[in-house]
C-alpha positions, 0 to 999 in steps of 0.5 A: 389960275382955275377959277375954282379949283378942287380941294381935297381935304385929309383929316387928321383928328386935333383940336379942330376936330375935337370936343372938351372933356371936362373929366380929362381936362383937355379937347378929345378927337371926336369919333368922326370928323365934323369937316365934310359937314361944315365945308358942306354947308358953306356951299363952295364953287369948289368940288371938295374931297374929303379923306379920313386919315386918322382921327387923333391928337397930333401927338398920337400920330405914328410914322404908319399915320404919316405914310398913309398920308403920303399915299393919299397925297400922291394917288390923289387927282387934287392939286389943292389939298388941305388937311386938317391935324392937331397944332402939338405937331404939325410943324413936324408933318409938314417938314415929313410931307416936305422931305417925302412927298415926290409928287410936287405938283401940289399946293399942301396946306395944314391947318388946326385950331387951338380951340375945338370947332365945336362947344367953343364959339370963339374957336378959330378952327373956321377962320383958318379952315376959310383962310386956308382954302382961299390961299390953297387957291393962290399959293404956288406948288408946295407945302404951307402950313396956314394959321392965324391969318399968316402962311409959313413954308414948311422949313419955317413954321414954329408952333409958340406955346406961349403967344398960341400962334405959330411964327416963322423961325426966321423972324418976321417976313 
């Protein structure tokens, strides 16, 4: 295993990367992503990389979204990447990147949060953004998706709307 590897992190928009609206009632994306600047002042060993791919709710993201992801996926010169999306759909990418990707010499985690990163002290957009980058460090090649404390392979992963965590659908392992 490499010491400390490169990440390159996609950006997606979600809840991680949003603030509250009040006059809408809900968490809107911001304009532009606050990731880079957080990651950065975490002072890393890792060389990171950052690509914004959209910025949006999950539920906004298009087919044309998911392609580009895919193109920047396999043109990057990461084996490490994390990308960051809204929690409504990620389930969905992540079997997406499965069943296209052709590259699989990569270790693809997604990551979210059920609160926004910013406004919100209690989010736990950093805990997952920290858990996600050590276990893209130790995971084999393939596609996680890292919530909660917990991973899941992508043919797994459930999003439960009413716990506000993500479990496997093959029960507990």
């Amino acid at each position: 295993m490499q010491s400390n590897p490169s990440i390159h992190f996609m950006i997606t928009g979600g809840t991680i990367d949003s603030y509250y609206d009040g006059t809408k009632d809900t968490a809107v994306p911001n304009d532009n992503s606050i990731i880079p600047r957080y990651i950065k002042s975490l002072k890393l060993y890792n060389q990171t990389e950052f690509t914004v791919i959209c910025m949006k709710d999950s539920r906004a993201i298009n087919k044309d979204d998911l392609h580009k992801l895919i193109r920047e996926i396999e043109k990057s010169r990461h084996k490490h990447i994390i990308i960051t999306h809204g929690t409504y759909t990620m389930p969905d990418t992540a079997r997406f990147l499965e069943a296209n990707l052709k590259r699989k010499d990569q270790t693809i985690i997604l990551i979210a949060a059920m609160l926004p990163m910013t406004e919100f002290t209690m989010s736990d957009g950093p805990f997952n953004l920290g858990f996600a980058i050590a276990k893209a460090q130790e995971l084999p090649h393939g596609i996680y998706v890292c919530m909660n404390g917990k991973s899941f392979s992508a043919d797994e992963v459930v999003k439960v709307i009413s716990e506000g965590r993500f479990a496997s659908v093959f029960g507990e392992k």
